[in-house]
VEXDRENLO-855628 format. One record per atom (N, C-alpha, C, CB): residue in three letters; y, x, z. Coordinates in steps of 0.001 Angstrom, whole numbers, padded with zeros to 6 digits, always signed. Each point is the difference from the previous one (the first is absolute). Glycine has a CB too. Layout:
N
ALAYXZ;...
This chain:
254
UNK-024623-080740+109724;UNK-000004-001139-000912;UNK+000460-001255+000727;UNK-001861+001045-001331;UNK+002256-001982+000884;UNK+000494-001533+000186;UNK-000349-001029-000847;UNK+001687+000922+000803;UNK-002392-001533+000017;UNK-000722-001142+000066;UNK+000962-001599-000044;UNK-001802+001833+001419;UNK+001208-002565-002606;UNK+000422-001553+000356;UNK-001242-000625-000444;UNK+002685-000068-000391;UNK-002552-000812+001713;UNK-001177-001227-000329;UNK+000313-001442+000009;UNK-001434+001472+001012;UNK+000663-001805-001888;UNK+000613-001784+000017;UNK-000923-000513+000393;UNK+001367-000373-001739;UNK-001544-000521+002371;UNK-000231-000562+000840;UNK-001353+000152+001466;UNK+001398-001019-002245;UNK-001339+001029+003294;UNK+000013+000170+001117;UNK-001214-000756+000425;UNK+002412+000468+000095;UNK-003389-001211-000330;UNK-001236-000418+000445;UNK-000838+000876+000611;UNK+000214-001364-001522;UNK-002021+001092+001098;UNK-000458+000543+000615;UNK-000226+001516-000609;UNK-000648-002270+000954;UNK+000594+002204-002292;UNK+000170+001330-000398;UNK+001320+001249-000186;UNK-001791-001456-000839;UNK+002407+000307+000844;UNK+001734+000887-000259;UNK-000170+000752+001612;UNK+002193-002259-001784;UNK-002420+001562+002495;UNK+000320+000170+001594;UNK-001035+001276+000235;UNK+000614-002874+000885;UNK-001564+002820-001475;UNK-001444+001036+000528;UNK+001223+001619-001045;UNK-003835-002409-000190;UNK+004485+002076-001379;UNK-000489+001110-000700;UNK+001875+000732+001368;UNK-001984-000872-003925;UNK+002627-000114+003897;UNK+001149+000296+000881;UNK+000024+000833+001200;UNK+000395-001906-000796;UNK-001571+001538+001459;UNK-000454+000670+001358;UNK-000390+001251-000290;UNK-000762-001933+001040;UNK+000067+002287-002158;UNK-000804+000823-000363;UNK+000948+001340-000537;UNK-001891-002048-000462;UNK+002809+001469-000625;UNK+001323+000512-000466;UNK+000817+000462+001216;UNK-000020-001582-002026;UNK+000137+000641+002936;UNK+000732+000583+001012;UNK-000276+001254+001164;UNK+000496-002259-000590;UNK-001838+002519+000410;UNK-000526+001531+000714;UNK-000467+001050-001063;UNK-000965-001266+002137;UNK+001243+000680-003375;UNK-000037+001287-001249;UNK+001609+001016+000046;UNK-001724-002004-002009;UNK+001320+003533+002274;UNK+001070+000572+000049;UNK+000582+000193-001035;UNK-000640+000690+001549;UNK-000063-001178-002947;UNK+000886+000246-000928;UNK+000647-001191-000748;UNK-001245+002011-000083;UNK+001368-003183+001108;UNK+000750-001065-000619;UNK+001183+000367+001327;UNK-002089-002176-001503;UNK+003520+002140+000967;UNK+000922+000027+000673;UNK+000858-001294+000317;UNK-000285+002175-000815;UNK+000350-002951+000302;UNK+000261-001276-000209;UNK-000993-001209-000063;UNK+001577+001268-000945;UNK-000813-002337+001558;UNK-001412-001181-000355;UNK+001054-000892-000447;UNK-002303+000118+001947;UNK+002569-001447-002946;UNK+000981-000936-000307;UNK-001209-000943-000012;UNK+002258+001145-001354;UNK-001753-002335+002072;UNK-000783-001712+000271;UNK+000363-000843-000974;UNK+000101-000061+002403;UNK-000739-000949-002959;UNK+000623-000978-000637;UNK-001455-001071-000143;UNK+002278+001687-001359;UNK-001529-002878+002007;UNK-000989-001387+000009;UNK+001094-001015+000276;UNK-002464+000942+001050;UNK+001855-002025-002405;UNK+000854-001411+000008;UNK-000030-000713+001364;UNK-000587-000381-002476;UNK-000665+000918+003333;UNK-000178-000242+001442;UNK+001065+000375+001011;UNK-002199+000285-000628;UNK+003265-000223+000885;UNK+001129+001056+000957;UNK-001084-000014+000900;UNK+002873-000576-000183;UNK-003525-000296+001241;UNK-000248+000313+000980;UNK-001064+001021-000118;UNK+000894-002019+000784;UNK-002147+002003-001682;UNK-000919+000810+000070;UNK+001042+001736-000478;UNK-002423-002427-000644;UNK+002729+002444-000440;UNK+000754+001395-000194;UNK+000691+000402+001858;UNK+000917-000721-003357;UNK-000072+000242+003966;UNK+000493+000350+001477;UNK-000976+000261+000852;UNK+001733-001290-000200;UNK-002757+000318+000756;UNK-001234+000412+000042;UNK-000477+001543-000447;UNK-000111-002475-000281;UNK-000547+002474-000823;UNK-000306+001643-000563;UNK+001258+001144+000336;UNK-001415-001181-002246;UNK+002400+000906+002100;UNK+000818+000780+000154;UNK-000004+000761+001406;UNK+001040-001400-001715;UNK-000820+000337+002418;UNK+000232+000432+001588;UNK-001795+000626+000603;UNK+002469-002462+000509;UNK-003124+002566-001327;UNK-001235+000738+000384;UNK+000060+001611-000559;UNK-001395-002451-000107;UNK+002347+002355-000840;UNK+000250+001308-000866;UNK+000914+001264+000329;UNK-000377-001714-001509;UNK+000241+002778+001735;UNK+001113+001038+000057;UNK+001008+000384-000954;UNK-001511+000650+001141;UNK+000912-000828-002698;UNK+000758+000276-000352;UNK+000470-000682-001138;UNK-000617+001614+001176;UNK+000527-003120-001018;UNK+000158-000977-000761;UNK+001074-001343+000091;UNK-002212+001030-000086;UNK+002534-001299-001038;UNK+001550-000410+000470;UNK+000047-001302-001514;UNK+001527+003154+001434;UNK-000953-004476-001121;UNK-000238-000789-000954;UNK+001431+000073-001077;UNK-001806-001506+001766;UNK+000923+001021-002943;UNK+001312-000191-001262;UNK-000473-000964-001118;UNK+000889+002580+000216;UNK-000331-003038-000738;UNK-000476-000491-001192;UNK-000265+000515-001014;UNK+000784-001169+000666;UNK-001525+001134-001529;UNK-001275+000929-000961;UNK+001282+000547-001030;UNK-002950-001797-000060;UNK+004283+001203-000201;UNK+000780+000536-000914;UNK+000896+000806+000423;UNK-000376-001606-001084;UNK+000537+001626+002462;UNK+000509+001185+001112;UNK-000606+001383-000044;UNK+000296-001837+001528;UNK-001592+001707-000847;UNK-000684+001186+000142;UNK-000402+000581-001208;UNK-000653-000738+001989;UNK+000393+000163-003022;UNK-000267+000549-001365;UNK+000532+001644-000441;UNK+000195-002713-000522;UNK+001145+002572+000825;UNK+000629+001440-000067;UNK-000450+000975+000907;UNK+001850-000998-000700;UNK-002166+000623+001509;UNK-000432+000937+001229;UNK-001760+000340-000224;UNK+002100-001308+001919;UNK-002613+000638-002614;UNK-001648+000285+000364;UNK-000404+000773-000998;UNK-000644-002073+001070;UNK-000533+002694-000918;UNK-000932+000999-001108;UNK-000942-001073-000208;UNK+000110+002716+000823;UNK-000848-003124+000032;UNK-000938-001359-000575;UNK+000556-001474+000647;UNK-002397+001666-000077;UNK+001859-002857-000523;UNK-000219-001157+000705;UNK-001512-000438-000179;UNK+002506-000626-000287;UNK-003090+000594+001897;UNK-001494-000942-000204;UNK+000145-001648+000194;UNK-001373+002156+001099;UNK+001127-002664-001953;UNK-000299-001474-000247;UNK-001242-000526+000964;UNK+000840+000321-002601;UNK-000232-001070+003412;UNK-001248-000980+000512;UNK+000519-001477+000558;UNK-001386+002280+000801;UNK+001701-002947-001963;UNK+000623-001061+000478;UNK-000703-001350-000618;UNK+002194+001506+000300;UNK-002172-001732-001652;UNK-000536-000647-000990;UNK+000094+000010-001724;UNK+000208-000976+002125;UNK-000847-000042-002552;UNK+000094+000117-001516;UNK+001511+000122-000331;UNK-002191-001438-000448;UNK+002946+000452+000901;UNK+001052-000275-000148;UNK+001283+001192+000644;UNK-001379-002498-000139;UNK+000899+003238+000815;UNK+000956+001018-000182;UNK-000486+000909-000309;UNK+001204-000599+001167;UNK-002192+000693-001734;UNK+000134+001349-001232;UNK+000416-000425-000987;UNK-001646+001199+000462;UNK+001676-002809-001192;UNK+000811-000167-001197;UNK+001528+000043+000331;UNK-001896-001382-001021;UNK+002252+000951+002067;UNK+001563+000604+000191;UNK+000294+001215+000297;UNK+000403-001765+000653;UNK-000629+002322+000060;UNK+000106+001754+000533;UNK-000627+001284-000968;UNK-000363-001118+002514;UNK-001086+000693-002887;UNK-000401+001142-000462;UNK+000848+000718-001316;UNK-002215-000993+001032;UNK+002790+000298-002202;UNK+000465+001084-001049;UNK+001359+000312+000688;UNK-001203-000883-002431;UNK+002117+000103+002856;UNK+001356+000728+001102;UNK-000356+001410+000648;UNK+000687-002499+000892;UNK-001642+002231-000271;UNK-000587+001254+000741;UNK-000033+001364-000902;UNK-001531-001712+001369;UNK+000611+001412-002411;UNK-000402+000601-001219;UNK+001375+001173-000643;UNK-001738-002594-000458;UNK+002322+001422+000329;UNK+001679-000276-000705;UNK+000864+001288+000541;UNK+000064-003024+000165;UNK-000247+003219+001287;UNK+000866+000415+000838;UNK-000419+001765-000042;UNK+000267-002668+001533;UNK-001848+002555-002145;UNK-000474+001592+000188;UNK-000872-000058+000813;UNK+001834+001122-000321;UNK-002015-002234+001240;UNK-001144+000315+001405;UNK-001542-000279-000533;UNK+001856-001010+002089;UNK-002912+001651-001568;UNK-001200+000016-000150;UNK-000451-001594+000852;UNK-000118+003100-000278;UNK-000934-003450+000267;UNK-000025-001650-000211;UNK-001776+000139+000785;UNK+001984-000921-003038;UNK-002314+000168+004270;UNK-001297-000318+000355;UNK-000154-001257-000068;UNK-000228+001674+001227;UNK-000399-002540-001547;UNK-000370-001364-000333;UNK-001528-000364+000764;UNK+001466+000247-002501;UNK-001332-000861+003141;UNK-001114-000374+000804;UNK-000190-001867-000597;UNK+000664+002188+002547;UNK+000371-002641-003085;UNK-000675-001174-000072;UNK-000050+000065-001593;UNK+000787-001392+002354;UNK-002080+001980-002529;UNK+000129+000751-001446;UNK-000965-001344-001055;UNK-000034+003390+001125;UNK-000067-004710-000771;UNK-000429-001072-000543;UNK+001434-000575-000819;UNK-002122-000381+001992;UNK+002954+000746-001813;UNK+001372-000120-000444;UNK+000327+000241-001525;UNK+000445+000696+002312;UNK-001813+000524-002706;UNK-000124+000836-000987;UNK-001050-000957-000923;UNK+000546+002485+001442;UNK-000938-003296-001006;UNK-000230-000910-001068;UNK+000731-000761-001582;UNK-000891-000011+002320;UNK+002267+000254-001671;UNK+000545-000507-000683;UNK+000260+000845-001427;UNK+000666-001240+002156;UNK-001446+000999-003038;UNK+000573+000930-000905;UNK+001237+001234-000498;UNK-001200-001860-000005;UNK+002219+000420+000166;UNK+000880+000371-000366;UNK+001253+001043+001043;UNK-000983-002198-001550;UNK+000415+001467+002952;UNK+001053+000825+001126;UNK-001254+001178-000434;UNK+001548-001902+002634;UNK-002424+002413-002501;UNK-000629+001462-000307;UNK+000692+000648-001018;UNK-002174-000663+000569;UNK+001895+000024-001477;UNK+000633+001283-001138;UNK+001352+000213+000356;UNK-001317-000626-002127;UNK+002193-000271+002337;UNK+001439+000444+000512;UNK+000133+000888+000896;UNK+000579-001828-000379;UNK-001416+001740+001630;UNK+000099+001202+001095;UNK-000706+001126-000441;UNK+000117-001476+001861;UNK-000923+001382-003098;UNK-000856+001380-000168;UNK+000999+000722-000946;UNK-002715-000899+000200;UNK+003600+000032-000747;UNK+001386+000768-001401;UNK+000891+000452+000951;UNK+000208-001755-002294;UNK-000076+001068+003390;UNK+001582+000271+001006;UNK-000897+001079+000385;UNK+001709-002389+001114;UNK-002531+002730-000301;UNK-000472+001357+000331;UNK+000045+001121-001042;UNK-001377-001235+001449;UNK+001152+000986-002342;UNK-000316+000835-000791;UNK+001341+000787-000358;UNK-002058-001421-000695;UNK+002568+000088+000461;UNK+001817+000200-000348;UNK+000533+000940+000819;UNK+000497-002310-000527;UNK-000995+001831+001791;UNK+001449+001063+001191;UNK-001318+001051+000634;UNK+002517-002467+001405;UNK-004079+002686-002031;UNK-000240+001568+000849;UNK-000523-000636+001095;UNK+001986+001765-000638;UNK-002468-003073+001117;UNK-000192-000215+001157;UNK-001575-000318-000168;UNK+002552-000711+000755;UNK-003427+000714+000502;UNK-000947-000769+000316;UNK-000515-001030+000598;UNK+000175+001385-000405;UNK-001051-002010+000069;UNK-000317-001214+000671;UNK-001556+000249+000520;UNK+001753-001585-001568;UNK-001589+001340+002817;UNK-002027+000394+001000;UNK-000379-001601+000107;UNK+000391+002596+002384;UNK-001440-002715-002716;UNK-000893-001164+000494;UNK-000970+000192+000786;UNK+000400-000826-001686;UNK-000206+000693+003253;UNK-001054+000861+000458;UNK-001271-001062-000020;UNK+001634+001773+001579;UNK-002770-001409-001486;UNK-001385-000480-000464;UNK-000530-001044+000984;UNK-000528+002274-001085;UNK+001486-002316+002746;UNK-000042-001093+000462;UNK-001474+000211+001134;UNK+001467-001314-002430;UNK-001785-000185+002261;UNK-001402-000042+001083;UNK-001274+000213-000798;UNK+001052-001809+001640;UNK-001097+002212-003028;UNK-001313+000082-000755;UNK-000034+001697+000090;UNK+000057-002485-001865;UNK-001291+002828+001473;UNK-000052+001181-000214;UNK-000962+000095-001675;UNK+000312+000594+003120;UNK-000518+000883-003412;UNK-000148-000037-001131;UNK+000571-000416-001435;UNK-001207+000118+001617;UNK+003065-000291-001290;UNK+000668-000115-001207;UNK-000070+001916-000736;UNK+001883-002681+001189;UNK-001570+003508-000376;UNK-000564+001254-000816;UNK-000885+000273-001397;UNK+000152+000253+002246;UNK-001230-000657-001803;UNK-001794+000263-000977;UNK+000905-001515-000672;UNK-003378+001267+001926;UNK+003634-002740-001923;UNK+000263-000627-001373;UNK+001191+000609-000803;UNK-000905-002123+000986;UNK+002127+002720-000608;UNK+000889+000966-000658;UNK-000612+000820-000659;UNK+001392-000139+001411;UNK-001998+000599-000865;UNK-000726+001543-000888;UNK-000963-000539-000890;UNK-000009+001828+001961;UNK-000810-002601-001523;UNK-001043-001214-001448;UNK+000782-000265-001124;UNK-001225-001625+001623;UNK+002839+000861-001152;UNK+000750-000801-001005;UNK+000013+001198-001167;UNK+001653-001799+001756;UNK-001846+003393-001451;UNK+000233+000815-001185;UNK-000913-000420-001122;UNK+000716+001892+001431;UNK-002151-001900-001287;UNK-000823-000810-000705;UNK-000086-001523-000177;UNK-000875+001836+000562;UNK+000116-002540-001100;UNK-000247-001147-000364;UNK-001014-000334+001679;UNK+000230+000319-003423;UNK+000663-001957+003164;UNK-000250-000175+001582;UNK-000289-001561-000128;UNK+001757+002021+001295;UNK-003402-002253-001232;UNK-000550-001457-000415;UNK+000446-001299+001000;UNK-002163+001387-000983;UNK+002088-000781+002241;UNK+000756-000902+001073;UNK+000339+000109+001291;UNK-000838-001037-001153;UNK+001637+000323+001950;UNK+000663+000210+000925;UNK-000250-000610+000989;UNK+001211+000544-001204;UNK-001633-001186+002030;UNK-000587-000945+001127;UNK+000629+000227+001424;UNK-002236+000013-001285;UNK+003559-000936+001570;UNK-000455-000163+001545;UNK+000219-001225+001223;UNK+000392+002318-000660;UNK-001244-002071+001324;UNK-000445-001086+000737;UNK+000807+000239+001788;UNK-002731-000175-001886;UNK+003277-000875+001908;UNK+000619+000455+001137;UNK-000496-001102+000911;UNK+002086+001299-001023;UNK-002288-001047+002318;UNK-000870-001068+001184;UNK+001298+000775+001277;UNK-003822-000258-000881;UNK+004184-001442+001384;UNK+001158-000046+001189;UNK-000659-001062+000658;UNK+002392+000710-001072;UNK-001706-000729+002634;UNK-000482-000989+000502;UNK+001201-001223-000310;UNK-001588+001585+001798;UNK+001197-002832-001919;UNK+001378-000657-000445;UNK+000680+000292+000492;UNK-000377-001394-000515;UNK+001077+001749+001844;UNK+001510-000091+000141;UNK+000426+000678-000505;UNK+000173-000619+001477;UNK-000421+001371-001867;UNK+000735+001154-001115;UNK+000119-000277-000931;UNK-000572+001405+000603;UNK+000093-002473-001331;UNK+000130-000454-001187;UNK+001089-001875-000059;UNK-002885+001883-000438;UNK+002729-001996+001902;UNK+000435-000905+000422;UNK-000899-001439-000381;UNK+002186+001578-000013;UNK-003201-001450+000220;UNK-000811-000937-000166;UNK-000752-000193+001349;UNK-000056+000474-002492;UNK-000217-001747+002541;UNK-001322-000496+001025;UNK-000775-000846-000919;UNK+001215-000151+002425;UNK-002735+001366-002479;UNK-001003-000696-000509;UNK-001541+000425+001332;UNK+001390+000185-003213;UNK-002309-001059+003707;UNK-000825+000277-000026;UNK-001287+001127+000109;UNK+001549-001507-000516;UNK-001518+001750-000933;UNK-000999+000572-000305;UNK+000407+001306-001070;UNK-001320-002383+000579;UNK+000535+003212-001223;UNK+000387+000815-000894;UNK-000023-000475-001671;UNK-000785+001585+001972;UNK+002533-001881-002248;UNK+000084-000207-000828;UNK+000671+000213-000898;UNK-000776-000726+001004;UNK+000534+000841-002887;UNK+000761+000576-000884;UNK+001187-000585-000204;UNK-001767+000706-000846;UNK+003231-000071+001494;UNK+001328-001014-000592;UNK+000737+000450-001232;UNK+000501-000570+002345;UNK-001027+001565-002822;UNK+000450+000407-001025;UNK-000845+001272-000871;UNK+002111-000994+001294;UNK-002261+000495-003067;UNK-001182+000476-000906;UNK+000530-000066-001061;UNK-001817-000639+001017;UNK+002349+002162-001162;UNK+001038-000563-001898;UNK+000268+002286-000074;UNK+002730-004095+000505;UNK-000963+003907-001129;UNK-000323+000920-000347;UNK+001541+000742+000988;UNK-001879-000746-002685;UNK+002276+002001+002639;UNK+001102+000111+001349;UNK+001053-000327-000494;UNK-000771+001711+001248;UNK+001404-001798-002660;UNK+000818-000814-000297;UNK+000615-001245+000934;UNK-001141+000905-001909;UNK-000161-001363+002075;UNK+000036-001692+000177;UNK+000374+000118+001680;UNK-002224-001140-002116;UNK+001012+001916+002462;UNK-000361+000514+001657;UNK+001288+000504+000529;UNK-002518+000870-000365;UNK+003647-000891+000065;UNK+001167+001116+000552;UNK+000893-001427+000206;UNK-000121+002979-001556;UNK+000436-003602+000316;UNK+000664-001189+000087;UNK-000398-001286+001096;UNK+000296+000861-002413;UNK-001503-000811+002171;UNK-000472-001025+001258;UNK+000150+000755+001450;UNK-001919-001236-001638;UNK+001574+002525+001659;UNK+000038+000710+001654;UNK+000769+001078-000235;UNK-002299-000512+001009;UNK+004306+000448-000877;UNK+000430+000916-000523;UNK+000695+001026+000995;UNK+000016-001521-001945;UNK-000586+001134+003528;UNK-000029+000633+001103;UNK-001544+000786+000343;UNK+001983-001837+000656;UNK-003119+001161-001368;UNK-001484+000199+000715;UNK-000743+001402-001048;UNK-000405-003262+000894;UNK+001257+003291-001899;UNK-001325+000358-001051;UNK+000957+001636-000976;UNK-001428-003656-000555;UNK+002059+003934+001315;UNK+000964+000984-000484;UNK-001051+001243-000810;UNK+002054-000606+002273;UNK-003307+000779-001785;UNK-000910+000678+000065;UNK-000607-000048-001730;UNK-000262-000481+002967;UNK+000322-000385-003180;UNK-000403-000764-001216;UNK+000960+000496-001258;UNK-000796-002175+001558;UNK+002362+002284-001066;UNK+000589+000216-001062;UNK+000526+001858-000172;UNK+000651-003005+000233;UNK-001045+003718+000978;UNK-000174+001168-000084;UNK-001400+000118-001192;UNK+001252+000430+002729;UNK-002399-000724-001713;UNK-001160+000412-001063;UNK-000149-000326-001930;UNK-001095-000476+002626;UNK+002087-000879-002539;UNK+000520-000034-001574;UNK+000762+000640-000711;UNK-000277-001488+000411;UNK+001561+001886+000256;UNK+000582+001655-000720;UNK-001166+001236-000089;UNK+002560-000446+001271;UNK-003362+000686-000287;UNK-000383+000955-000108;UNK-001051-000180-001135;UNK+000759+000633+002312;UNK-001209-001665-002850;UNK-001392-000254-000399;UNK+000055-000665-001060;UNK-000874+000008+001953;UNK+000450-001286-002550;UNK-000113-000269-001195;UNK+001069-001517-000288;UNK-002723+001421+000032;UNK+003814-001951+000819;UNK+001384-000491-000235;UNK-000900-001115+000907;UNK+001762+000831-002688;UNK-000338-001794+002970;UNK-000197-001538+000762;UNK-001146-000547-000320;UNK+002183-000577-000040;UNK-002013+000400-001396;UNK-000373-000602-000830;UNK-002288-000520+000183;UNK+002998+001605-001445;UNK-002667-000299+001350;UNK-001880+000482+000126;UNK-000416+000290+000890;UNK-000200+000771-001501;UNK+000906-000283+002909;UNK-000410+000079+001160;UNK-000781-001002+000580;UNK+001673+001199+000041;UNK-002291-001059+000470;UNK-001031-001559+000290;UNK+000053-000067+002153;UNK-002613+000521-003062;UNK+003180-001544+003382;UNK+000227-000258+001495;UNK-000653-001156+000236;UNK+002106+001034+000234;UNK-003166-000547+001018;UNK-000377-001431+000765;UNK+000240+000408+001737;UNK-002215-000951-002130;UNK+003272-000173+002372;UNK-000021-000013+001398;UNK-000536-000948+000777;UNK+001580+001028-000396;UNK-001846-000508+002004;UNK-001119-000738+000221;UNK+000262-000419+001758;UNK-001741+001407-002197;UNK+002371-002445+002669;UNK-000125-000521+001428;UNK-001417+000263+000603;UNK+001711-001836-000568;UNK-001120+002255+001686;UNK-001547+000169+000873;UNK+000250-000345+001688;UNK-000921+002276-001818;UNK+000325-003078+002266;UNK+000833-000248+001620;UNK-000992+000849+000913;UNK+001069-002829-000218;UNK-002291+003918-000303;UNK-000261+000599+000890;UNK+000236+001562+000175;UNK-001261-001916-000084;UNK+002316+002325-001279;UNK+000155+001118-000632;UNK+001381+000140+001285;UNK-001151-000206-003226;UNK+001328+001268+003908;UNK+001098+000157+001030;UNK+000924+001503-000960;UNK-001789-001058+002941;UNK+001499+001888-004048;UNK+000553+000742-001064;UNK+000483-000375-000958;UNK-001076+001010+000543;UNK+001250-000265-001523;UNK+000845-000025-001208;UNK-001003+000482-000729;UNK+002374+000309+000661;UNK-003555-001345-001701;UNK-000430+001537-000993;UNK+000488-000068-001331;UNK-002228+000362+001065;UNK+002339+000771-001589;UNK+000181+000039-001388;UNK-001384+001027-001133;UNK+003039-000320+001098;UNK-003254-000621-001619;UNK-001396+000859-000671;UNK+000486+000198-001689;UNK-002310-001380+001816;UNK+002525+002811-002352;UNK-000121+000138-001126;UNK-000812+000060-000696;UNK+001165+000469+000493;UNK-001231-001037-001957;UNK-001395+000617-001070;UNK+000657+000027-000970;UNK-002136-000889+000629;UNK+001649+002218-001638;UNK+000631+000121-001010;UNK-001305+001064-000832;UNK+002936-000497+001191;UNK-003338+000281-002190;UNK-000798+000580-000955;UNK+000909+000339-001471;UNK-002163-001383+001259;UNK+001682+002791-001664;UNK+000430-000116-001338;UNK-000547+001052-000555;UNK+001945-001120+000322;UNK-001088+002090-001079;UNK-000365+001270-000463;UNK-000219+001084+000854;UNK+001056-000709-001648;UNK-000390+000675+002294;UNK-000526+000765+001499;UNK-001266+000286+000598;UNK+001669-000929+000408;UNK-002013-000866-000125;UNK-001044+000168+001173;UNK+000316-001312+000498;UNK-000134+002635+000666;UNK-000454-002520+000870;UNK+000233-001257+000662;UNK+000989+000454+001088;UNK-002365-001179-000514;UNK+002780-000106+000936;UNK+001136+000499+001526;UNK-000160-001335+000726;UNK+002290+001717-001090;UNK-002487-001372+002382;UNK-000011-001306+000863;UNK+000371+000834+001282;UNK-001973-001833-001207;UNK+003257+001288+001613;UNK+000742+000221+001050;UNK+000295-001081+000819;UNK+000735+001618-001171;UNK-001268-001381+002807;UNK+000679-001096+000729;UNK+000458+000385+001329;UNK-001331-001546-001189;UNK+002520+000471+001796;UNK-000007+000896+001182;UNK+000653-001386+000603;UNK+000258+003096-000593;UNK-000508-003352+001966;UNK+000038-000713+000952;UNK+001139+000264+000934;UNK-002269-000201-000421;UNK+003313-000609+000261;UNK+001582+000267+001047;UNK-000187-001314+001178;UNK+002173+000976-002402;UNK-001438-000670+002937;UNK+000570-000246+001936;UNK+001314-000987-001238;UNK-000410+003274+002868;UNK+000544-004709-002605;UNK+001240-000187-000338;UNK+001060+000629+001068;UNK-000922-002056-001268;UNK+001924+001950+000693;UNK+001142+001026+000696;UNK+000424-000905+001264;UNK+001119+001308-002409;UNK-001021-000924+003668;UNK+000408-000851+000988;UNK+001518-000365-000009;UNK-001892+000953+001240;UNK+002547-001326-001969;UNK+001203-000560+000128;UNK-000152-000766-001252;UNK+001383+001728+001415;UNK-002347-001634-002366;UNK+000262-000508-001185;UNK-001849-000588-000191;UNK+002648+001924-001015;UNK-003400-003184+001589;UNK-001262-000389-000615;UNK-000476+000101-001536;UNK+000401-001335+001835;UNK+000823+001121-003074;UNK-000379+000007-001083;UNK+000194+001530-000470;UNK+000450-002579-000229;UNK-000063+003410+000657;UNK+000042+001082-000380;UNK-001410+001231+000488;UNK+002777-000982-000049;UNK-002578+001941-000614;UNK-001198+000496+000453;UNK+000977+001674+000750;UNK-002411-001516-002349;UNK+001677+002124+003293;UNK+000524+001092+001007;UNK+000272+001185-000981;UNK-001441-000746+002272;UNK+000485+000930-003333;UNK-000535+000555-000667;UNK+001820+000418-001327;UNK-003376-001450+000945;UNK+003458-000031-001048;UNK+001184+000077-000568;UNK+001303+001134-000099;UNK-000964-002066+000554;UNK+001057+001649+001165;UNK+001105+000765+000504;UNK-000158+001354-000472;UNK+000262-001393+001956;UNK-001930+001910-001442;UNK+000034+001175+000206;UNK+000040+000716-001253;UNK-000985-000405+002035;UNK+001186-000206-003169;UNK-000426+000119-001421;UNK+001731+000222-000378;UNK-002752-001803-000400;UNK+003298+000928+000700;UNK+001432+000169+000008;UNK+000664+001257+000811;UNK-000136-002514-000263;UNK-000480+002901+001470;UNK+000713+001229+000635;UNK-000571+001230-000691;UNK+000337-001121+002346;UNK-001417+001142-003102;UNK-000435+001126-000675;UNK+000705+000161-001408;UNK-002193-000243+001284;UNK+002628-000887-001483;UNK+000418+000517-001796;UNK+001617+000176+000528;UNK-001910-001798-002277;UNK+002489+000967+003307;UNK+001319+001053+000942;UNK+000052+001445+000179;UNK-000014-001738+001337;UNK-001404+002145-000895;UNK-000450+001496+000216;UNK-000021+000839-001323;UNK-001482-000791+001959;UNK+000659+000076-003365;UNK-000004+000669-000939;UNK+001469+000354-000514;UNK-002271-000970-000315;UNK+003277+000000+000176;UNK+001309+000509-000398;UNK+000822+001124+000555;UNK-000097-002057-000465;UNK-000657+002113+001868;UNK+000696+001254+000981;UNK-000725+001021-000066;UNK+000880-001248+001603;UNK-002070+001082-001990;UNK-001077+001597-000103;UNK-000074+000444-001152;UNK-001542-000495+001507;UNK+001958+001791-001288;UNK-000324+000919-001451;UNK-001431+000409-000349;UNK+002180+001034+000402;UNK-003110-001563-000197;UNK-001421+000199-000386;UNK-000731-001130+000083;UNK+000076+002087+000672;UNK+000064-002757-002028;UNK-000352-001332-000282;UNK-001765-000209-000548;UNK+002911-000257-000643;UNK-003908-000941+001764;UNK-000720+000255-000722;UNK-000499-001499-000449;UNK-000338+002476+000985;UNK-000147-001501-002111;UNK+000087-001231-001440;UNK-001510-000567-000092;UNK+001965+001446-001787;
């Protein structure tokens, strides 16, 4: 298989490395508005070689997205367009109404898929499988230490209390987490997000709650921000090299 990724940070760079000792990716293609960071990644890579995203297009089976909002509204339905299967990591992008339904018709249109992998939260699974029933609510609370949020405060405090709609637009690098658990669960709209500065918190947590017809669910799990990236969580990456893995493994588990 052959691989293109857009853009080259701290996660493009982790799923790249990762891609690059998988024997069943044969190809790697670079692409970041950054030249220097893409050359960088490259020259760490064996079997990776840079182009621009409308170059390699012909050549790839997938492209993973890890760049921003803004280039999945330019790149992602092209991609789509072309036949290639589509990973989206800056999946707060998907807020937008209207770019969703377009990339969910262009998929549909050309046979392709689109992965959102579930990121640094855990427990998007059990709210997917709830959403089959009636699903009263969605809750989550995310606690960073500011720099990750890019704040200097003090003490532990609430910078944001609304709904992930809102939460994605204000933190549309911090809170990606938020707009996964709203596809999977009961829309932007009703999802309910409070994030929370903490200057003695040295992790990433993310705490789910969700009650409905089901039952109850409360999932949380505590990440290492990623060492090349403070606002990101480690957890991320590794969330991204596994749903890389699911497209290459024939025994998918669901």
């Amino acid at each position: 298989m052959k691989l293109g990724i857009i853009g080259c940070g701290a996660i493009g760079t982790d799923v790249a490395k990762a891609a690059d000792a998988m024997k069943d990716i044969e190809k790697i293609y670079l692409f970041d508005i950054n030249k220097a960071a893409a050359e960088k990644l490259c020259k760490s890579l064996k079997k990776a070689s840079l182009k621009p995203v409308e170059e390699f297009l012909e050549d790839v089976d997938v492209v993973f997205e890890a760049a921003s909002q803004q280039a999945v509204a330019q790149y992602a339905a092209i991609v789509l367009e072309a036949g290639k299967d589509l990973i989206i990591m800056s999946i707060g992008s998907l807020f937008n109404d209207a770019l969703r339904k377009k990339l969910e018709n262009t998929a549909r249109k050309h046979h392709r898929k689109i992965y959102l992998p579930s990121g640094a939260v855990c427990g998007i699974d059990g709210v997917l499988a709830a959403s089959i029933e009636k699903l009263d609510s969605v809750t989550l609370v995310t606690t960073k230490p500011p720099a990750s949020l890019g704040k200097s405060v003090e003490e532990r405090t609430i910078v944001f209390k609304g709904t992930a709609r809102d939460a994605v637009k204000q933190f549309p690098r911090n809170i990606n987490v938020a707009a996964c658990l709203s596809l999977a669960g009961v829309g932007f709209d009703e999802t309910k997000v409070e994030i929370i500065a903490d200057p003695v918190e040295t992790r990433i947590s993310h705490k789910i709650l969700a009650h409905g017809r089901f039952g109850r669910l409360r999932a949380e799990v505590e990440n290492m921000p990623n060492p090349n990236n403070p606002q990101s969580s480690y957890m991320a990456s590794l969330s991204a090299i596994a749903t890389l893995r699911r497209v290459l493994d024939p025994i998918q588990i669901a």
